[in-house]
MARDOFI-277684 format. One record per atom (N, C-alpha, C, CB): residue in one letter; atom name; x, y negated, z. Coordinates in Angstrom, 1 decimal, always signed. Glycine has a CB too. Example, Ala and Ser with C-alpha at 12.3 -4.5 7.8 and 13.67 -1.06 7.14 Angstrom:
! residues 2
  residuo  atomo      xx      yy      zz
        a      N   +13.2    +5.7    +7.8
        a     CA   +12.3    +4.5    +7.8
        a      C   +13.2    +3.3    +7.8
        a     CB   +11.3    +4.5    +9.0
        s      N   +12.8    +2.2    +7.1
        s     CA   +13.7    +1.1    +7.1
        s      C   +12.9    +0.0    +7.9
        s     CB   +14.1    +0.6    +5.7
! end
This chain:
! residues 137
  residuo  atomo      xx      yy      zz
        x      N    -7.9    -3.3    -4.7
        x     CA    -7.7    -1.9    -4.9
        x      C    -8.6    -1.1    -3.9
        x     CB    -6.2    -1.5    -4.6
        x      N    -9.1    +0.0    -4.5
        x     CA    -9.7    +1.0    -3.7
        x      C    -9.3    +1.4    -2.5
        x     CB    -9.8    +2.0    -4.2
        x      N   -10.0    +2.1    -1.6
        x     CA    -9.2    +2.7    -0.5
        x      C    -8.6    +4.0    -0.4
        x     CB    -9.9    +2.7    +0.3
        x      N    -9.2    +4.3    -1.4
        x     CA    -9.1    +5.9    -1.8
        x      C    -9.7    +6.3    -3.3
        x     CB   -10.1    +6.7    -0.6
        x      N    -8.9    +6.9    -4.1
        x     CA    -9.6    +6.9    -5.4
        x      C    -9.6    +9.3    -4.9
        x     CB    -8.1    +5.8    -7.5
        x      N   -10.7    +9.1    -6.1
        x     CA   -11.0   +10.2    -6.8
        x      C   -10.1   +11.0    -7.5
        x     CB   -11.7    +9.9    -7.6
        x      N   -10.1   +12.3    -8.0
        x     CA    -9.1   +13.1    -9.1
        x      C    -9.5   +12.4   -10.4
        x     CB    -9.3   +14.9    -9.2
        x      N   -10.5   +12.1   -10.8
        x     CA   -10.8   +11.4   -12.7
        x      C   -10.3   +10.4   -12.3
        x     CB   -12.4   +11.1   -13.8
        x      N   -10.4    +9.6   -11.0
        x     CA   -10.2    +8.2   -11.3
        x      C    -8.3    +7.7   -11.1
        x     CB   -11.3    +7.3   -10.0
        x      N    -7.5    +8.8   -10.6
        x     CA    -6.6    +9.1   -10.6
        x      C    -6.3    +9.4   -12.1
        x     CB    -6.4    +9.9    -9.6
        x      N    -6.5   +10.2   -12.6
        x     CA    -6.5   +10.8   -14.5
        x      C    -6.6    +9.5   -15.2
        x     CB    -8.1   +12.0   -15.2
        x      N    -7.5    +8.7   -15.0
        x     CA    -7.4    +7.3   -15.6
        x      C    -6.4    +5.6   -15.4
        x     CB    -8.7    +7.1   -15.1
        x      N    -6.2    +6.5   -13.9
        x     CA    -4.9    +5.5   -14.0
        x      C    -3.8    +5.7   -15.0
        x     CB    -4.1    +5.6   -12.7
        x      N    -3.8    +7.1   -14.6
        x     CA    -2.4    +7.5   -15.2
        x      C    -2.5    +7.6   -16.9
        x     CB    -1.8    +9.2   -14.5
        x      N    -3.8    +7.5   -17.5
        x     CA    -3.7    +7.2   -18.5
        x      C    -3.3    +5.8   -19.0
        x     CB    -4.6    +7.7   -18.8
        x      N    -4.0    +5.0   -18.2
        x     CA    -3.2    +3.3   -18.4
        x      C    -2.0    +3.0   -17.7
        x     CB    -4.1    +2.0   -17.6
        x      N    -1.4    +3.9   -17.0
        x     CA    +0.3    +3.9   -16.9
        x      C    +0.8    +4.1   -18.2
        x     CB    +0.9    +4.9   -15.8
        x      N    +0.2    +4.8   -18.8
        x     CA    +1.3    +5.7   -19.9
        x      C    +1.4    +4.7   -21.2
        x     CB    +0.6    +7.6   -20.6
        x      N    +0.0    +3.9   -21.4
        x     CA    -0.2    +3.0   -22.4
        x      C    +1.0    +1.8   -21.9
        x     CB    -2.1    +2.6   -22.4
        x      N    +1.4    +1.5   -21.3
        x     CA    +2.2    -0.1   -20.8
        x      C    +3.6    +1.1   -21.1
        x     CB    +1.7    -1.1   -18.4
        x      N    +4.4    -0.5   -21.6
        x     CA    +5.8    -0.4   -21.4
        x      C    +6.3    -1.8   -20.9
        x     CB    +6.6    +0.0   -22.7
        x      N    +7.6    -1.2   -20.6
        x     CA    +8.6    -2.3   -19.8
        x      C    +7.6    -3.0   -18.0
        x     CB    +9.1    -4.1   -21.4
        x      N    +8.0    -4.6   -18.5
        x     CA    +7.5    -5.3   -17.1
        x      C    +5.5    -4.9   -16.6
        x     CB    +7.8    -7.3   -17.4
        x      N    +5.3    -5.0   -18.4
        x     CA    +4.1    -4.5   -17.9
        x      C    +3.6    -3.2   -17.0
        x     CB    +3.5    -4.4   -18.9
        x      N    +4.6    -2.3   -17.0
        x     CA    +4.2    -1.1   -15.8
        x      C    +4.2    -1.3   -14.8
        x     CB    +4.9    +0.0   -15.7
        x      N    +4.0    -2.4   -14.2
        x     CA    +4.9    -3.1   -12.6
        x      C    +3.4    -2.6   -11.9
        x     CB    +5.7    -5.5   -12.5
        x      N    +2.4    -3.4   -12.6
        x     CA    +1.3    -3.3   -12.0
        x      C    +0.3    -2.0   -12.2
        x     CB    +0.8    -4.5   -12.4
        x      N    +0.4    -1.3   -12.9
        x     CA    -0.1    +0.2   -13.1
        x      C    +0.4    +1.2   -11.8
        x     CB    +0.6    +0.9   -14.5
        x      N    +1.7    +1.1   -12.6
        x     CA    +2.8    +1.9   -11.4
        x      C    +1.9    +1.8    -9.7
        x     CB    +4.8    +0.5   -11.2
        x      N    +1.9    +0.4    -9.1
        x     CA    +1.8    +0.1    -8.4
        x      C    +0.2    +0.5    -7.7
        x     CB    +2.2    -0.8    -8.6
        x      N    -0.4    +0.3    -8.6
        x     CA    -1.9    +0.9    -8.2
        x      C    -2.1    +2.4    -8.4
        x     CB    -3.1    +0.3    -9.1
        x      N    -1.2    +3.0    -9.0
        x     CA    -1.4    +4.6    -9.0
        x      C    -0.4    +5.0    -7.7
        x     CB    -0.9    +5.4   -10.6
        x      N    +0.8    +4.1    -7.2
        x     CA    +1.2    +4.9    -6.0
        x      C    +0.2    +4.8    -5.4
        x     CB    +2.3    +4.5    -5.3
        x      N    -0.3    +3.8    -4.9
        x     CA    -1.3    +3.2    -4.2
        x      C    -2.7    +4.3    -4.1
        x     CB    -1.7    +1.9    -5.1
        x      N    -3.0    +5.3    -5.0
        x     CA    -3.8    +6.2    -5.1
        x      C    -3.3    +7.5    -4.7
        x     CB    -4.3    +6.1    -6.2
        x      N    -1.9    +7.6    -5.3
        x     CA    -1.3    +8.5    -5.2
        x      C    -0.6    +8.8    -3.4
        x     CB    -0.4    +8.2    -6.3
        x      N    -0.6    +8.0    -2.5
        x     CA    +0.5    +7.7    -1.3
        x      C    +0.1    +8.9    -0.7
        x     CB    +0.3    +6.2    -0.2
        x      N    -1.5    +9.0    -0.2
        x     CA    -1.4   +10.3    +0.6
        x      C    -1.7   +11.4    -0.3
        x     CB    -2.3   +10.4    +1.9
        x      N    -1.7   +11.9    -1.4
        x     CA    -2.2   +13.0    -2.1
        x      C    -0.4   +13.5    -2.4
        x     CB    -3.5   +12.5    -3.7
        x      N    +0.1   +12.8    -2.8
        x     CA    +1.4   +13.1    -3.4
        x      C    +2.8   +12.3    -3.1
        x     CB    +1.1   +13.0    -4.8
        x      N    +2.9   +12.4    -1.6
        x     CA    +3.8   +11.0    -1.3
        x      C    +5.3   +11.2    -2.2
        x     CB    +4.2   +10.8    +0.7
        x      N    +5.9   +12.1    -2.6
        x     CA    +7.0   +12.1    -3.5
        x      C    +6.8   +11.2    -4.3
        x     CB    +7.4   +13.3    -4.1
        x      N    +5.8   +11.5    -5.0
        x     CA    +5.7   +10.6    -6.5
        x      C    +5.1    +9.0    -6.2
        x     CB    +4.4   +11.6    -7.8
        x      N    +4.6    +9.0    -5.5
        x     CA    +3.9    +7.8    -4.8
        x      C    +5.1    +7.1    -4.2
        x     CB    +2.7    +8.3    -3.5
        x      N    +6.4    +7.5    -3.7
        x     CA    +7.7    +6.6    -3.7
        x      C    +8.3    +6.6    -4.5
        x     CB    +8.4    +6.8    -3.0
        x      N    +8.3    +7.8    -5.7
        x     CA    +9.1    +7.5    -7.2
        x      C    +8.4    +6.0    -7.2
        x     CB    +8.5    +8.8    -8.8
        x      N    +7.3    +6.3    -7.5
        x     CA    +6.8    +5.0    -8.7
        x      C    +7.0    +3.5    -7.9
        x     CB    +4.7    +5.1    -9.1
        x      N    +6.9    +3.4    -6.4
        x     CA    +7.1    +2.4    -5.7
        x      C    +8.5    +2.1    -6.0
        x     CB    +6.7    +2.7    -4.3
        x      N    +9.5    +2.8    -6.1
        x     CA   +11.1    +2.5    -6.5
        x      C   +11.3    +1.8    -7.8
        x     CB   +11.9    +3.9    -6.7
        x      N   +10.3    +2.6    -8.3
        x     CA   +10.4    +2.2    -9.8
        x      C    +9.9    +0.7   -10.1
        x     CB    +9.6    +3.2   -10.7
        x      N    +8.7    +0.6    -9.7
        x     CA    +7.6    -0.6    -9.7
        x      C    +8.7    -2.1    -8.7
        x     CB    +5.7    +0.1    -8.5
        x      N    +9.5    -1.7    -7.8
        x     CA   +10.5    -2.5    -7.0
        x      C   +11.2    -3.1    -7.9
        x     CB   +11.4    -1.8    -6.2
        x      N   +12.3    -2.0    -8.9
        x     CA   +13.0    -2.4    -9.6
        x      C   +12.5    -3.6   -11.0
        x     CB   +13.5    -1.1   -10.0
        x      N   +11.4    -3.5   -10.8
        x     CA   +11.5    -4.4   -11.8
        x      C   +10.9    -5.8   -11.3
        x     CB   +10.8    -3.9   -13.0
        x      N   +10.8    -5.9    -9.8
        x     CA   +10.9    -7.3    -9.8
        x      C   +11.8    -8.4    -9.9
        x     CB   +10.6    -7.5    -9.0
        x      N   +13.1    -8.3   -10.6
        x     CA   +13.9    -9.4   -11.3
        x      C   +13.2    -9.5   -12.2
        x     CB   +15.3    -9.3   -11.6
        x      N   +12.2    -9.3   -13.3
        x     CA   +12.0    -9.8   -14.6
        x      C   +10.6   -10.4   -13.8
        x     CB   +12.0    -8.6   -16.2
        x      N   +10.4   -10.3   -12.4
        x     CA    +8.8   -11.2   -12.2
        x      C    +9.3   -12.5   -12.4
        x     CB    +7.8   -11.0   -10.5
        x      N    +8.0   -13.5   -13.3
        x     CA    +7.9   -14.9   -12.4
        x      C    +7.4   -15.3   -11.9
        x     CB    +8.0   -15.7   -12.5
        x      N    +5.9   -14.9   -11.4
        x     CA    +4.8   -15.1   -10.5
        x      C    +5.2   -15.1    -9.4
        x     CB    +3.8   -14.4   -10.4
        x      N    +5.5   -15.8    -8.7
        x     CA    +5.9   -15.4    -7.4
        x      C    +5.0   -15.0    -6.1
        x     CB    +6.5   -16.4    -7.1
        x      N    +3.8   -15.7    -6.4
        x     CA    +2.7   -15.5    -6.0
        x      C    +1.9   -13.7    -5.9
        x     CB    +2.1   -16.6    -6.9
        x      N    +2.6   -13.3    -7.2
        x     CA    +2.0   -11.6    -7.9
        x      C    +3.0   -11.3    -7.3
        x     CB    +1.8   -11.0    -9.6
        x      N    +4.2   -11.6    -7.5
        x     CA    +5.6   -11.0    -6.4
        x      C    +5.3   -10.3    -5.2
        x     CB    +6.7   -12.3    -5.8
        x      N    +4.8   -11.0    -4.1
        x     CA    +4.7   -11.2    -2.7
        x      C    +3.3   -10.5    -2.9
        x     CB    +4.8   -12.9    -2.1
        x      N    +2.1   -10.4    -3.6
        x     CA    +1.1    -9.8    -3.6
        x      C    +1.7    -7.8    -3.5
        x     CB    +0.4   -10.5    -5.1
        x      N    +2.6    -7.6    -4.7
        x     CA    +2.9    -6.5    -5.0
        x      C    +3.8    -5.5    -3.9
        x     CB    +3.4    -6.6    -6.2
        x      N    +4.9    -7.0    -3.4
        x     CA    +5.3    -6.1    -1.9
        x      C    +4.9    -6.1    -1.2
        x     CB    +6.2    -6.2    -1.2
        x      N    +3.5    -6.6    -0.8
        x     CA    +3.2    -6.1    +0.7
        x      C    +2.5    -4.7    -0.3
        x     CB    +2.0    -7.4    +2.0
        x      N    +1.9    -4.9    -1.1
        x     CA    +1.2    -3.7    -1.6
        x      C    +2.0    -2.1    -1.3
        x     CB    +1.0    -4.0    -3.5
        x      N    +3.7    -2.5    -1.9
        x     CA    +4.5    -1.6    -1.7
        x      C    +5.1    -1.3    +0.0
        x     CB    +5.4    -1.8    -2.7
        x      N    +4.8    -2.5    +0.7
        x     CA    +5.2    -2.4    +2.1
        x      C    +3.7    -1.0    +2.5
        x     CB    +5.2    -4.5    +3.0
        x      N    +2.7    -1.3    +2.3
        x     CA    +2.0    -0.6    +3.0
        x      C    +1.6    +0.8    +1.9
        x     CB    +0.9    -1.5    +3.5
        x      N    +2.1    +1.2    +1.0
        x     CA    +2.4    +2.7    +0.3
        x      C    +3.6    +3.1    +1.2
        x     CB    +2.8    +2.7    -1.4
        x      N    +4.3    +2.8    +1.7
        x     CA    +5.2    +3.0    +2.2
        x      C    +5.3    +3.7    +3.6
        x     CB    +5.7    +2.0    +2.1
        x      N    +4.6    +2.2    +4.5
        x     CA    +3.9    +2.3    +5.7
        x      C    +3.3    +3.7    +5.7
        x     CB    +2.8    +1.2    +6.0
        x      N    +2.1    +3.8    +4.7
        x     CA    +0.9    +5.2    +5.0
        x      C    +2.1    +6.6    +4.6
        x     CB    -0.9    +5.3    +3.3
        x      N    +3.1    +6.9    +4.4
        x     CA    +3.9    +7.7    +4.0
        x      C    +4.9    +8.0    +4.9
        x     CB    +4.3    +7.4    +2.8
        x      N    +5.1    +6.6    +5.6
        x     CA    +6.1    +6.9    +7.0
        x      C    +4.5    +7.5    +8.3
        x     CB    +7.3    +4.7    +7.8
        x      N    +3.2    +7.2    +8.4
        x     CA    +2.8    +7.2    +9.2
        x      C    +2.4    +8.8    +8.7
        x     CB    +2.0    +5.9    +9.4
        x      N    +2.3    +9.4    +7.6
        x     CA    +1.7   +10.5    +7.2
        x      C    +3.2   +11.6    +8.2
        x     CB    +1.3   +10.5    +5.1
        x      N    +4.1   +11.2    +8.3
        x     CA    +5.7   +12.1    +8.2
        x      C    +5.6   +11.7    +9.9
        x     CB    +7.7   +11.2    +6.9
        x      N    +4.8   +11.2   +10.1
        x     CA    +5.0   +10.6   +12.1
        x      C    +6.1    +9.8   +12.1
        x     CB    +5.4   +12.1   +13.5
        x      N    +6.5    +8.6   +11.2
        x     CA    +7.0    +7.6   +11.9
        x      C    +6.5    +6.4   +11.9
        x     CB    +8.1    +7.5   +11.6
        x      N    +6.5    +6.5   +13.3
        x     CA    +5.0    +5.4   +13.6
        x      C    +5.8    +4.4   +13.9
        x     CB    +3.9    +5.8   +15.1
        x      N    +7.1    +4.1   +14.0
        x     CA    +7.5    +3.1   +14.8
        x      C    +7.8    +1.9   +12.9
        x     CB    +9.2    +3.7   +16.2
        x      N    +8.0    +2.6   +12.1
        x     CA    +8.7    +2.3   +10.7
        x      C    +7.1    +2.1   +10.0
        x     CB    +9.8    +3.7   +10.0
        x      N    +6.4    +2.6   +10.6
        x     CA    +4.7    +2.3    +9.6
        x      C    +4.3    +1.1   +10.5
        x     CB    +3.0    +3.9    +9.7
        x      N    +4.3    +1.0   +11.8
        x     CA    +4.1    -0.3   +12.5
        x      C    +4.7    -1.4   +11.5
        x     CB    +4.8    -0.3   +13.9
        x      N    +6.1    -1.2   +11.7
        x     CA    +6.8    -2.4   +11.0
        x      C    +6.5    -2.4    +9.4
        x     CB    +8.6    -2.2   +11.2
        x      N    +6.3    -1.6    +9.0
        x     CA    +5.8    -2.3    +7.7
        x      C    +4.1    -2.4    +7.7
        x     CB    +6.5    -1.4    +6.2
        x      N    +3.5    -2.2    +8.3
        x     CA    +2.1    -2.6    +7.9
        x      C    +1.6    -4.2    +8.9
        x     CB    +0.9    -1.2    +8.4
        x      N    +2.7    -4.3    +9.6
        x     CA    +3.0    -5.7   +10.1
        x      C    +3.4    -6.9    +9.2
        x     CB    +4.1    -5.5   +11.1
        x      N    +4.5    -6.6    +8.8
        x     CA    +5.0    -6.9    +7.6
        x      C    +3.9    -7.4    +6.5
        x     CB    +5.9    -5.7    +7.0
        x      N    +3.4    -6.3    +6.1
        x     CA    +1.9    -6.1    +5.2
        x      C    +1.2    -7.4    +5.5
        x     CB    +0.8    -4.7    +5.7
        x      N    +0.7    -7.0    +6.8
        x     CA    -0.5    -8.2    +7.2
        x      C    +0.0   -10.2    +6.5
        x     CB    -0.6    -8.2    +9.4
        x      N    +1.5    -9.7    +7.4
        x     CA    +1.6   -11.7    +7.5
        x      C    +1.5   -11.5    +5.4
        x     CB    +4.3   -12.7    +8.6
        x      N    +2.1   -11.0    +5.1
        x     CA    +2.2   -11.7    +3.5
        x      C    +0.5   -11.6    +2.9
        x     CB    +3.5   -10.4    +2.3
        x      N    -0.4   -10.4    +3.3
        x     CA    -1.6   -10.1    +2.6
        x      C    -2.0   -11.7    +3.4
        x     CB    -2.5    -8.4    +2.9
        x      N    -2.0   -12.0    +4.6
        x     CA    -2.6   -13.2    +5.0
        x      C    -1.9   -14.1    +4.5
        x     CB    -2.6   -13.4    +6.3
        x      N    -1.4   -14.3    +4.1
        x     CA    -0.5   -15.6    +3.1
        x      C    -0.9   -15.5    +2.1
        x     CB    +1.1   -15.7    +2.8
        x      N    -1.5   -14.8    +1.5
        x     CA    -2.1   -15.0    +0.1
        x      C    -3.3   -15.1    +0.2
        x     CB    -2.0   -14.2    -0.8
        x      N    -4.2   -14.8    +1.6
        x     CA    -5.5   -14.7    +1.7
        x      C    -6.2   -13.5    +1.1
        x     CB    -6.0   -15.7    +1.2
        x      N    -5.3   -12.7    +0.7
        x     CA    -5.8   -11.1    +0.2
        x      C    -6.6   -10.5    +1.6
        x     CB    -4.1   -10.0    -0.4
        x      N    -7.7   -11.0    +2.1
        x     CA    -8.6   -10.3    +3.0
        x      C    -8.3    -8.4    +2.8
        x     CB   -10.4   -10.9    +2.7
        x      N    -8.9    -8.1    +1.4
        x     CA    -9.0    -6.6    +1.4
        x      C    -7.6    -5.9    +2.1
        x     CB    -9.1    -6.2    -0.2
        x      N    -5.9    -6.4    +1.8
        x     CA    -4.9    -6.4    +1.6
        x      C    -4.5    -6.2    +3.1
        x     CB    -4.4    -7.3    +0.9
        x      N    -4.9    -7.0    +3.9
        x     CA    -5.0    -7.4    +5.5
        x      C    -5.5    -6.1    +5.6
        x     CB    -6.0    -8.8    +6.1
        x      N    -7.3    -6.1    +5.1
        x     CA    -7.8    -4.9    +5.8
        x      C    -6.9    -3.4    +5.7
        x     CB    -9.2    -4.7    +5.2
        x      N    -6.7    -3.3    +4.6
        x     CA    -6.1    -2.0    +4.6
        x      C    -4.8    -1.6    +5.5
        x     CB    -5.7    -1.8    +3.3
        x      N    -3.9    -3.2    +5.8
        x     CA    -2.6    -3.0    +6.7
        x      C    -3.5    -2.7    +8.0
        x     CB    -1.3    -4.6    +6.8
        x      N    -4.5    -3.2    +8.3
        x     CA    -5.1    -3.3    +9.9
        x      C    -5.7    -1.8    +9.8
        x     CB    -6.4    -4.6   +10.3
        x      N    -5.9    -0.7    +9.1
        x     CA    -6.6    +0.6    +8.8
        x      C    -5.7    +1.1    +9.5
        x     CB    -6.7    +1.2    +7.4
        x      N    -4.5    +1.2    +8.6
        x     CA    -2.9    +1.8    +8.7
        x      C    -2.8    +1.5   +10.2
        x     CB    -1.4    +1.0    +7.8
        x      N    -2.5    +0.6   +10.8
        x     CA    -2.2    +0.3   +12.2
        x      C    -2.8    +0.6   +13.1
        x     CB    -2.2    -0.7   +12.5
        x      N    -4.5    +1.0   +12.7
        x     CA    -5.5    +1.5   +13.0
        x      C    -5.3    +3.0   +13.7
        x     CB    -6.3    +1.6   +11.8
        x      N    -4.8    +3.6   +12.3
        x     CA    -4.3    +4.8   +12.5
        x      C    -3.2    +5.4   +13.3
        x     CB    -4.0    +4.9   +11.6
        x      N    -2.2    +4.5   +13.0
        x     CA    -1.5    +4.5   +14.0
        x      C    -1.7    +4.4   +15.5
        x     CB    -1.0    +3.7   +13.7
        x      N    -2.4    +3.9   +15.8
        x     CA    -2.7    +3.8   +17.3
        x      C    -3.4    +5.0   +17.5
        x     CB    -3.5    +2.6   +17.8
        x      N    -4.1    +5.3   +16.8
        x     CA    -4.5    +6.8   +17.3
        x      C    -3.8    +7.6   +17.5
        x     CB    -5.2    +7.6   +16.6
        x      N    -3.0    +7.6   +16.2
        x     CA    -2.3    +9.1   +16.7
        x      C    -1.1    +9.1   +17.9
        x     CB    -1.5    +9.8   +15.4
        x      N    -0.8    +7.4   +18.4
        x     CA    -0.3    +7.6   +19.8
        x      C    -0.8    +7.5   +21.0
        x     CB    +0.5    +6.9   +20.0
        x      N    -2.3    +7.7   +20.7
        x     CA    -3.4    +8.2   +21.8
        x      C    -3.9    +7.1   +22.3
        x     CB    -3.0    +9.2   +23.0
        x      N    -3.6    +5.9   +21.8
        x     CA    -4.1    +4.6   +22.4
        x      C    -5.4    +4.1   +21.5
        x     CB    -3.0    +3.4   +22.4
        x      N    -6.5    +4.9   +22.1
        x     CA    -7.9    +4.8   +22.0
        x      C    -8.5    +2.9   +22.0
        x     CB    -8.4    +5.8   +23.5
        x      N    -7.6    +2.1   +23.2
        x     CA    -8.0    +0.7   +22.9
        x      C    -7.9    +0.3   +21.6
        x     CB    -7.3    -0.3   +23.7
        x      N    -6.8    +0.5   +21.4
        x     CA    -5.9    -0.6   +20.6
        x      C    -6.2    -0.3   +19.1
        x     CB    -4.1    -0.4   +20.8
        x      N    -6.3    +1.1   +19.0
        x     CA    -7.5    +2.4   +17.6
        x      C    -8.3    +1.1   +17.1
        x     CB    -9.3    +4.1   +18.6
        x      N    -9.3    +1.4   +18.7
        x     CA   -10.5    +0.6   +18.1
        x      C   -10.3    -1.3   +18.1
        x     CB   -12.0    +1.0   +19.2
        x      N    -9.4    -2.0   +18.7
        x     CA    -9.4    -3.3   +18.2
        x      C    -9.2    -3.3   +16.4
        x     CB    -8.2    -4.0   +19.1
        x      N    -7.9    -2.0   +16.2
        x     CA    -7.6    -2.5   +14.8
        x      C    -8.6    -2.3   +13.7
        x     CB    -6.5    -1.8   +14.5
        x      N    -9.4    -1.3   +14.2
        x     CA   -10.7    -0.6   +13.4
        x      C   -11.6    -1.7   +13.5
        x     CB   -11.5    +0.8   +14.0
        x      N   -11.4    -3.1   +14.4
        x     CA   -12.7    -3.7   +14.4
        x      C   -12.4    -4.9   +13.3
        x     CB   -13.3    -4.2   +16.1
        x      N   -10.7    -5.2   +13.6
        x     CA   -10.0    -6.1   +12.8
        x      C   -10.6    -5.7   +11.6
        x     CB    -8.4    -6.0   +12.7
        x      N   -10.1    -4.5   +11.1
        x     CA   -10.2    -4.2    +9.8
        x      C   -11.6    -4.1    +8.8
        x     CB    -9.6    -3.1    +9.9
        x      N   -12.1    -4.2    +9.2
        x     CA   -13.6    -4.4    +9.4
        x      C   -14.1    -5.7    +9.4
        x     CB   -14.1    -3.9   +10.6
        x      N   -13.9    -6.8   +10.2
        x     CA   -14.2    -7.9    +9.8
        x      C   -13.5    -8.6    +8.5
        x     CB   -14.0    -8.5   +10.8
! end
């Protein structure tokens, strides 16, 4: 996933959200919160609620564990956007060990961004830049 999408490229998700029904929305859903987290965090946790609910019909388990850390860190950027840093820590922590269990490098990077972030805004200039260097490699 992107790091950041566009307004068309947003219009295009949501046009392939609307095409899927049932289990198949799991993974749409999920990439448009994902676009959606800081532009529109209301709807960006609708769809994460929603996209949750339907992991009883998953059987990948593998895509399972892919999709929650995905939703652990829409989550994370939405508690870190509202200043709760201590609840975006814990889930972009969270994030990492599973994105590193699958070997999802990008997945990692983005939890180590978030954490990134996080340290800034509690003025810890070291720690900013270790996670910015993490995230990066």
């Amino acid at each position: 996933m992107e790091l950041f999408a566009l307004g068309d490229e947003v219009s295009v998700l949501e046009a392939r959200l609307a095409k899927q029904t049932g289990i198949n929305c799991r993974s749409p859903l999920i990439v448009l919160a994902w676009a959606l987290r800081q532009r529109d965090c209301k709807r960006a946790l609708l769809m994460a609620d929603e996209a949750e609910g339907m992991f009883s019909a998953a059987t990948d388990d593998i895509v399972k564990q892919a999709d929650v850390a995905r939703l652990l860190l829409i989550r994370g950027e939405v508690d870190w956007l509202f200043a709760d840093l201590d609840t975006a820590e814990a889930r972009a922590d969270a994030a990492i060990l599973l994105f590193t269990h699958l070997g999802d490098r990008i997945g990692a990077s983005d939890a180590k961004w978030l954490l990134a972030s996080i340290w800034l805004d509690r003025g810890n200039g070291r720690r900013h830049s270790e996670w910015l260097d993490s995230a990066i490699e």
